[in-house]
C-alpha positions in Angstrom: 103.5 -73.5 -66.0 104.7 -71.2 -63.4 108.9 -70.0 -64.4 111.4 -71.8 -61.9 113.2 -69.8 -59.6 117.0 -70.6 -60.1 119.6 -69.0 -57.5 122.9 -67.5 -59.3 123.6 -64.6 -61.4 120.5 -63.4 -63.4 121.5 -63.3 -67.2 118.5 -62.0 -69.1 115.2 -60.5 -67.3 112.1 -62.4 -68.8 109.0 -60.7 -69.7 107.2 -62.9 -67.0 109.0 -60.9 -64.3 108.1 -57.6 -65.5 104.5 -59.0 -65.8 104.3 -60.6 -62.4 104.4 -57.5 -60.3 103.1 -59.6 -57.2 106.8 -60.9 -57.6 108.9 -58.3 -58.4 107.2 -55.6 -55.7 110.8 -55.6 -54.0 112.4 -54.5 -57.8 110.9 -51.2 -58.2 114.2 -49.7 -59.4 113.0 -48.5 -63.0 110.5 -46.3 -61.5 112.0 -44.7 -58.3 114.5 -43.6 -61.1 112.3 -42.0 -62.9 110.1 -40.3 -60.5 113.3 -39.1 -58.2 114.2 -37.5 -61.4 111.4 -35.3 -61.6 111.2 -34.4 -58.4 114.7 -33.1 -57.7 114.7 -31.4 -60.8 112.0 -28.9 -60.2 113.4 -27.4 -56.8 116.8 -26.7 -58.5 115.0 -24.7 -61.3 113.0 -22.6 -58.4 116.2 -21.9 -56.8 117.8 -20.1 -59.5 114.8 -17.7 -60.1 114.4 -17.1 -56.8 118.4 -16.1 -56.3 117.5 -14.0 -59.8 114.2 -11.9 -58.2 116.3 -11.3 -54.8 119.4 -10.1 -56.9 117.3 -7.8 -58.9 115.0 -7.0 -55.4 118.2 -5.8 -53.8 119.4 -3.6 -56.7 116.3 -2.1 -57.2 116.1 -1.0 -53.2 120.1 0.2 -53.6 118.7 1.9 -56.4 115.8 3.4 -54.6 117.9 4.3 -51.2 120.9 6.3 -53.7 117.9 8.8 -55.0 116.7 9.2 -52.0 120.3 9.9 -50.5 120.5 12.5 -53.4 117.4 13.9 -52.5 118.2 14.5 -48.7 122.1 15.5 -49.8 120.5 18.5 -51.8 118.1 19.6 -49.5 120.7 19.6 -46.5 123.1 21.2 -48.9 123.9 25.2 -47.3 124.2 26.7 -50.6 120.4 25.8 -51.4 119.3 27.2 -48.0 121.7 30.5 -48.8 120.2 30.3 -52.3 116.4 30.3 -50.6 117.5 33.0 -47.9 118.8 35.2 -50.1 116.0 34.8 -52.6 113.2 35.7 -49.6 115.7 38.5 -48.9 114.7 39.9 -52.1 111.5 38.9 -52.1 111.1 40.8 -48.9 112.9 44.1 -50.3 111.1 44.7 -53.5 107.3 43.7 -51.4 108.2 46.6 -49.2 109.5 48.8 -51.7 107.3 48.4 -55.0 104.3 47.1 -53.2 103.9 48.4 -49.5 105.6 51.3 -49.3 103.7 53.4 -52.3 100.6 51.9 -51.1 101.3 53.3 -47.8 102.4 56.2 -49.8 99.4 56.8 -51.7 97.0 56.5 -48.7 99.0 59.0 -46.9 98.6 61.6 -49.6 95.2 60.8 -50.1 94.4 61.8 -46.4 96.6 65.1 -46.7 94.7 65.8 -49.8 91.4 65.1 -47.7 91.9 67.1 -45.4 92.8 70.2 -47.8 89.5 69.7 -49.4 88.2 69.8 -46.0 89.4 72.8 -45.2 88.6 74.4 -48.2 85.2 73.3 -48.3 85.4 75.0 -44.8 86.8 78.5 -45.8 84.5 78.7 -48.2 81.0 78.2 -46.1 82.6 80.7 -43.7 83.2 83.4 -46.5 79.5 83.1 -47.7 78.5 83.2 -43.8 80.2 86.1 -43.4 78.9 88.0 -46.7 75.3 87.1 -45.4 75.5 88.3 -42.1 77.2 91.5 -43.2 75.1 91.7 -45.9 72.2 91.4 -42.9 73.6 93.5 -40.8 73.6 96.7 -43.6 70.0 96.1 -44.2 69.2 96.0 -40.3 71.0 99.6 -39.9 69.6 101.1 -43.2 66.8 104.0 -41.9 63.6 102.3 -41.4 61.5 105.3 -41.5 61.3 108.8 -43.6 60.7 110.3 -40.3 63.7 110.6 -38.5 62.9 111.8 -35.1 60.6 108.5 -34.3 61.0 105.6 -32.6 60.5 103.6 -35.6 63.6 105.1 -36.8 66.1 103.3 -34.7 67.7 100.6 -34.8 66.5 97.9 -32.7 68.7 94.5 -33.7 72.2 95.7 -31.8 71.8 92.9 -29.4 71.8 90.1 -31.8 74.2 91.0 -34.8 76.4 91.9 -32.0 76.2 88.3 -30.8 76.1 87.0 -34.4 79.1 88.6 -35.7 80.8 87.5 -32.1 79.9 83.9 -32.6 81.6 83.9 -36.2 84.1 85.4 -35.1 84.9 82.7 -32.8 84.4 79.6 -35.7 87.8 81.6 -37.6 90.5 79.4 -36.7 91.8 75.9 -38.1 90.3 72.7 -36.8 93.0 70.8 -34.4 92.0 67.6 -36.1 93.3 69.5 -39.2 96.6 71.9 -38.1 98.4 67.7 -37.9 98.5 65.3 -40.1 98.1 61.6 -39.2 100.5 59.1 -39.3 99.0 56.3 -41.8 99.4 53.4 -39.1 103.3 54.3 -37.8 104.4 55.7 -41.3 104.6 59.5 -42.4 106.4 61.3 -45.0 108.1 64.5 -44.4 108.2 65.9 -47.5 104.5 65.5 -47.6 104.4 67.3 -44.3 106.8 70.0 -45.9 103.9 70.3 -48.7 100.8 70.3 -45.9 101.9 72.4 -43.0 102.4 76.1 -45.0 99.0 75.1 -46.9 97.4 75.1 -42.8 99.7 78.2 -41.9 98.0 79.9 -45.3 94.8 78.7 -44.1 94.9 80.6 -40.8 96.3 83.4 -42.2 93.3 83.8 -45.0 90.7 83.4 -42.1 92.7 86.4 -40.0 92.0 88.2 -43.3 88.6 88.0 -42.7 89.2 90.2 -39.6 89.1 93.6 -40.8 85.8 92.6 -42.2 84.1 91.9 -39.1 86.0 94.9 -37.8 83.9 97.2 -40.3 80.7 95.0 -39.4 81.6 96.1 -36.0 81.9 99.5 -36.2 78.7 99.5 -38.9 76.9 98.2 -35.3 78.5 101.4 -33.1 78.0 103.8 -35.5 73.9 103.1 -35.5 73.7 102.3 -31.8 75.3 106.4 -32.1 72.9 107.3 -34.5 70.2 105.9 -32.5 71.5 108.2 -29.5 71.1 111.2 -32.1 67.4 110.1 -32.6 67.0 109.7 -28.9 68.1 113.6 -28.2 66.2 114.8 -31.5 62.8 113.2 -30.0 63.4 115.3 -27.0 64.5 118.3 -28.0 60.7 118.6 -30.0 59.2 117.3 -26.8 61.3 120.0 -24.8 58.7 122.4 -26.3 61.7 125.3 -25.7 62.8 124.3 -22.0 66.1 125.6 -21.5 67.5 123.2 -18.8 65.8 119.9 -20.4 68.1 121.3 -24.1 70.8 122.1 -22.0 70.8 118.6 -21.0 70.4 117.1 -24.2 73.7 119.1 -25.4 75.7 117.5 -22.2 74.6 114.1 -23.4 75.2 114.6 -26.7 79.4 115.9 -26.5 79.4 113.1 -24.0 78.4 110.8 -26.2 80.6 112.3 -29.2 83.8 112.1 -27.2 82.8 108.0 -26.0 82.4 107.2 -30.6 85.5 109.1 -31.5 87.4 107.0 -29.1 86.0 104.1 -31.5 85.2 104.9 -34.4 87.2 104.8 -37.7 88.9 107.9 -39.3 86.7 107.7 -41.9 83.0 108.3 -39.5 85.1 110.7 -37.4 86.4 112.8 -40.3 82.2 112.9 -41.3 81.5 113.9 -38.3 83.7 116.5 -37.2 82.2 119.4 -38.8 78.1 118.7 -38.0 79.5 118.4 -34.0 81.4 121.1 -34.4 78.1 123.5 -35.3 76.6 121.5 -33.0 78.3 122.6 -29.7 78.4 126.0 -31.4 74.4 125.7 -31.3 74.9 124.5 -27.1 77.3 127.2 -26.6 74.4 129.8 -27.0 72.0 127.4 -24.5 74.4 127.3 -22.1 74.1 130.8 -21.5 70.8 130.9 -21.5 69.1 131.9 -18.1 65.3 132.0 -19.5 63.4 129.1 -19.0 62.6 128.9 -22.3 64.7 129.5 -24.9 64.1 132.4 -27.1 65.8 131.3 -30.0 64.3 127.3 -29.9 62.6 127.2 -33.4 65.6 128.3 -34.6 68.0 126.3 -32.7 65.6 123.4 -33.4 66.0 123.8 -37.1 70.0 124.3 -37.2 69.7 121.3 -35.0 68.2 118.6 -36.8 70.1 120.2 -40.5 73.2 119.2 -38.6 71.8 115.6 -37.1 70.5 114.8 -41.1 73.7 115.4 -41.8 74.8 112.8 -39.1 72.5 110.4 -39.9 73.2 110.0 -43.9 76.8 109.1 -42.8 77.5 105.4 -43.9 80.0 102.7 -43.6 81.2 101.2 -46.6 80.7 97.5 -46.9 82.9 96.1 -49.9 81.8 92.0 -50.2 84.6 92.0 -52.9 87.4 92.0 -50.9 85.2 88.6 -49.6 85.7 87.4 -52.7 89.6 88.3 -53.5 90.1 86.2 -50.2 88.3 83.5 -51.1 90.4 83.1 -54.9 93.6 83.4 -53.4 92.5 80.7 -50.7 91.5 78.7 -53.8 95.1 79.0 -55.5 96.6 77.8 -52.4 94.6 74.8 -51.9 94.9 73.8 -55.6 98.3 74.4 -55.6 99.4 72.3 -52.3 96.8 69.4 -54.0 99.4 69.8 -57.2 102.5 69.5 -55.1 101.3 66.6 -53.1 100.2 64.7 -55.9 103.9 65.6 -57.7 105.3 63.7 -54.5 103.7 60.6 -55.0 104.3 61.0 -58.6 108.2 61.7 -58.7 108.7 58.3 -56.5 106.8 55.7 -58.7 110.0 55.3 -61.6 111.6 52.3 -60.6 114.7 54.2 -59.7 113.2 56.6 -57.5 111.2 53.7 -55.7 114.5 53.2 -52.9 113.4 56.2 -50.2 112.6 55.1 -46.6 109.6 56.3 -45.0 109.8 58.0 -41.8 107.9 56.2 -39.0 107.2 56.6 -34.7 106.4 53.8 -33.1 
């Protein structure tokens, strides 16, 4: 049978009302209890490791922002950016002075030293030119024929050693590319300078050496072309056959011409000359009295005549190529030794104590 329902004070629960759940649906004490519990316990346990992560979020990132502070305090800091300055100050000084400068250095040697070999390269082709055209020049004057009283005894290349020796004569003076020396960019040393200009004052002054040289190749050239005027009055005193007048002539022509050369010519040719002219005009003295219109006494004169011209004409100028040579060795001990003193420039400055000089420089 179904329990009674009796009002009052309930004493003792019966199993039939925990059973019945049609009639105790408005009891449901025991488990809203229960299931409240659980719920509100899990959002209190997610709260306190929440508060824990954002406590040790926010350390961490006060952490993080203090090294970074740090950081920035360092790098704003005036005695690291005095430290770096100074550093780069250095830096700068021993680049210029252990690196750039004795590169720029070296380079501006090297050129000095260039163009000393230059020029002696130079001195020497001109020396050898010169010995081969004087040495041409001697063979050109020598007598080309046994006879000497023939056309084919003269000498016929006046005109062009003339020009020859002229034009060398011209070459012998220093290059203008060569009497400076360059600045390497806008840096130049002057006691490099001091070392290269006496070597190009040396230089000019061993070409001027050459000078009396070409002087005696010069006068070599007169004296023939005078020669050749003794051949020219020796042809025509045999084709005079004897006239009086046409060897009276030749004698005018030939103390003209006498007087012109020993304006000229060197005391040596003059000294050799002086006593052939001298019998000579002795020989004219006799024509000029002459008033036959041949000379009596022409086989004769002819004879004493062309005695005195072979004596004349085996007069020679000494040509000496050694002195050629002597110029060209003390040239060669100037250039070596302006090469040595250069080189002991560049050589005295690379000690690390030496390394503090300035170079000079025009902007």
């Amino acid at each position: 049978m179904p329990t009674e329902f009796k009002p009052g004070k309930i004493d003792q629960t019966s199993s039939d009302s925990i059973v019945d759940t049609q009639s105790n649906k408005y009891l449901p004490v025991l488990r809203n209890s229960f299931k409240t519990k659980l719920i509100t316990s899990s959002p209190v346990n997610h709260a306190e490791t929440y508060t824990h992560s954002k406590t040790y979020d926010e350390s961490k990132k006060i952490e993080k922002i203090t090294v970074l502070e740090f950081i920035s305090n360092i790098l704003l800091s005036d005695i690291l950016w005095l430290s770096i300055s100074i550093a780069c100050l250095l830096a700068t000084v021993l680049f210029y002075f252990q690196i750039l400068q004795p590169l720029v250095l070296q380079k501006y040697t090297e050129t000095a030293e260039a163009q000393v070999l230059e020029s002696n390269q130079k001195f020497y082709l001109q020396a050898e030119q010169l010995n081969s055209l004087q040495q041409q020049i001697v063979s050109h004057t020598e007598n080309l024929a046994a006879q000497s009283c023939t056309e084919e005894a003269k000498y016929d290349q006046s005109d062009k050693d003339r020009k020859d020796i002229n034009n060398f004569a011209a070459t012998l003076k220093v290059d203008s590319k060569i009497k400076q020396l360059p600045n390497f960019g806008i840096f130049y040393d002057n006691e490099i300078k001091k070392n290269y200009l006496p070597f190009i004052t040396e230089y000019q002054n061993s070409l001027n050496e050459f000078q009396p040289i070409i002087a005696n190749i010069k006068h070599l050239i007169e004296f023939v072309d005078y020669k050749n005027s003794w051949i020219d009055q020796c042809i025509r005193i045999q084709n005079s056959t004897g006239n009086t007048k046409e060897l009276q002539a030749v004698c005018t022509d030939i103390n003209i011409r006498s007087s012109t050369y020993n304006k000229i010519a060197p005391g040596g040719i003059i000294d050799g000359l002086t006593i052939p002219t001298e019998n000579i005009r002795s020989l004219c003295a006799e024509i000029s009295t002459s008033k036959s219109p041949i000379y009596p006494q022409y086989n004769k004169f002819k004879s004493n005549w062309l005695s005195e011209y072979d004596t004349i004409r085996s007069l020679s100028l000494v040509t000496d190529s050694t002195s050629i040579e002597n110029i060209k060795d003390k040239f060669r001990d100037t250039s070596n030794r302006t090469k040595i003193q250069l080189e002991n420039v560049v050589q005295n400055r690379q000690d690390f104590h030496s390394i503090w000089y300035i170079l000079n420089f025009r902007i």
